[in-house]
C-alpha positions in Angstrom: 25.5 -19.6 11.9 23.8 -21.6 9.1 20.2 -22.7 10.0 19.3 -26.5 9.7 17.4 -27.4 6.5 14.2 -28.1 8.6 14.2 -24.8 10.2 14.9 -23.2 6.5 11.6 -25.0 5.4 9.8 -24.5 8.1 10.6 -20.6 7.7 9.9 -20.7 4.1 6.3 -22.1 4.4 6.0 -19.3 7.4 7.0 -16.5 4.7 5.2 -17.9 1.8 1.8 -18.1 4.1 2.5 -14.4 5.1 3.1 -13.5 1.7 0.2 -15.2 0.4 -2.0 -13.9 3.4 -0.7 -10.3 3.0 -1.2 -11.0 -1.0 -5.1 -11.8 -0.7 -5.8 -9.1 2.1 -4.2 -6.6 -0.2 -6.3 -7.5 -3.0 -9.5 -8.0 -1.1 -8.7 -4.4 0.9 -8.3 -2.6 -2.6 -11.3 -2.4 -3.5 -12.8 -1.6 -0.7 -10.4 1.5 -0.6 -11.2 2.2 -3.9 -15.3 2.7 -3.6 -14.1 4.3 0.4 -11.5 6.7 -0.9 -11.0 7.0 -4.5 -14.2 7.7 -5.5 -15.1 10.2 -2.7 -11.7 12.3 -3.6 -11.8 12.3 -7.0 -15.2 13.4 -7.0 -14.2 16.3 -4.8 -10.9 17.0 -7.0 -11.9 17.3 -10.6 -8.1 17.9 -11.9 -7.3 13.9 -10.3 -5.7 13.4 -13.2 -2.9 15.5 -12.5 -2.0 13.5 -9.6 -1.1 10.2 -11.0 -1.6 10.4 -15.1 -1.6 6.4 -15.9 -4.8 5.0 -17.8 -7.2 2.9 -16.5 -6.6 0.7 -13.5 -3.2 1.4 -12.9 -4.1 5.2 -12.2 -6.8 3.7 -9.9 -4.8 1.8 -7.9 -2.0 4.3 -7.3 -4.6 7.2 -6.7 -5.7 4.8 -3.8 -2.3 4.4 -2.4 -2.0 7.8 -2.3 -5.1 8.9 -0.7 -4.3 6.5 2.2 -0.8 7.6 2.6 -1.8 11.2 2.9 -4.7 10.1 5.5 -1.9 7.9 7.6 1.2 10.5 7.1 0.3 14.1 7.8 4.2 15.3 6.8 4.7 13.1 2.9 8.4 13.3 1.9 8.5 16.6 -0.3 8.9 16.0 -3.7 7.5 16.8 -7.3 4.6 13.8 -6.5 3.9 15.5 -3.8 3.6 18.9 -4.7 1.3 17.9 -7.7 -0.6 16.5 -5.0 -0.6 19.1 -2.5 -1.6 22.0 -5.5 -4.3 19.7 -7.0 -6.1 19.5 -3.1 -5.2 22.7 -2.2 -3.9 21.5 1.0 -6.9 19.4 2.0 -6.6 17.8 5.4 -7.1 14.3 4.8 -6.0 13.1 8.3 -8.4 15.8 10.3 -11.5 14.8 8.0 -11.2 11.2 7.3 -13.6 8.9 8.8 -12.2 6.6 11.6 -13.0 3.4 9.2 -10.9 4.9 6.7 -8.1 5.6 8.9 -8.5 2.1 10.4 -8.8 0.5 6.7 -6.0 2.9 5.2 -3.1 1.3 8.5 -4.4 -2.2 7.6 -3.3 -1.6 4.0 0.0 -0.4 5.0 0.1 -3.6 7.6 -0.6 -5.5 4.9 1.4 -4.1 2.3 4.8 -4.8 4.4 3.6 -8.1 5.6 3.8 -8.7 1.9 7.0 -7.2 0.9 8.8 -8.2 4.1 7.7 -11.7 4.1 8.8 -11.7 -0.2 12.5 -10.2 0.7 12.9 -12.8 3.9 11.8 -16.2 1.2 14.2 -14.7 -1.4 17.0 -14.7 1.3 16.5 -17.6 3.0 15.9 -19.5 -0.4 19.3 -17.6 -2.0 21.5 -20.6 -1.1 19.5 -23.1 -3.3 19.4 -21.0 -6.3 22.6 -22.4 -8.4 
């Protein structure tokens, strides 16, 4: 079933304002995650560095995604990440101590996060036929 070249425009300025959308939330959520989470948990892990060795920002940022994946996921895939991770915070409990704000800001990054990626991989597919 091929979809009418109105309703594939019409979908592709839905996607790209969802992309955009989840785009700007991302980037207005990160540092607000950043001065929230980052900087309480490095301050109460002094190896941090072993968790995600890049320099500078990009170390920041992932740290960040970290810390809110192990607040929304109690049971993280296994795997050498992960075990860095769990020996560097001795098997802190980030769920059972997190404030409800954090939790709260940490599922909005994740919402926002797919709403990003998904709405990325629909516009590429739905915009595949014109690329020749």
């Amino acid at each position: 079933m091929e979809l009418s070249s109105e309703v594939k425009e019409w979908l592709t300025f839905l996607l790209t304002f969802g992309m955009g959308i989840g785009a700007l939330g991302y980037f207005i959520l990160l540092p607000i995650l950043y001065f929230r989470l980052t900087r309480k948990y490095d301050a109460m892990f002094p190896e941090y560095d072993r968790i995600i060795p890049l320099a500078s920002i990009m170390g920041v940022v992932v740290r960040t995604g970290y810390y809110a994946s192990f607040i929304l996921f109690k049971n993280p895939i296994n795997g050498k990440r992960h075990n860095i991770m769990q020996n560097v915070t001795n098997g802190y409990d980030f769920r059972g101590n997190a404030p409800w704000l954090d939790i709260f800001l940490s599922y909005l990054y994740l919402f926002l996060a797919i709403l990003c990626l998904g709405s990325l991989i629909v516009f590429l597919f739905l915009t595949k036929s014109s690329w020749h």
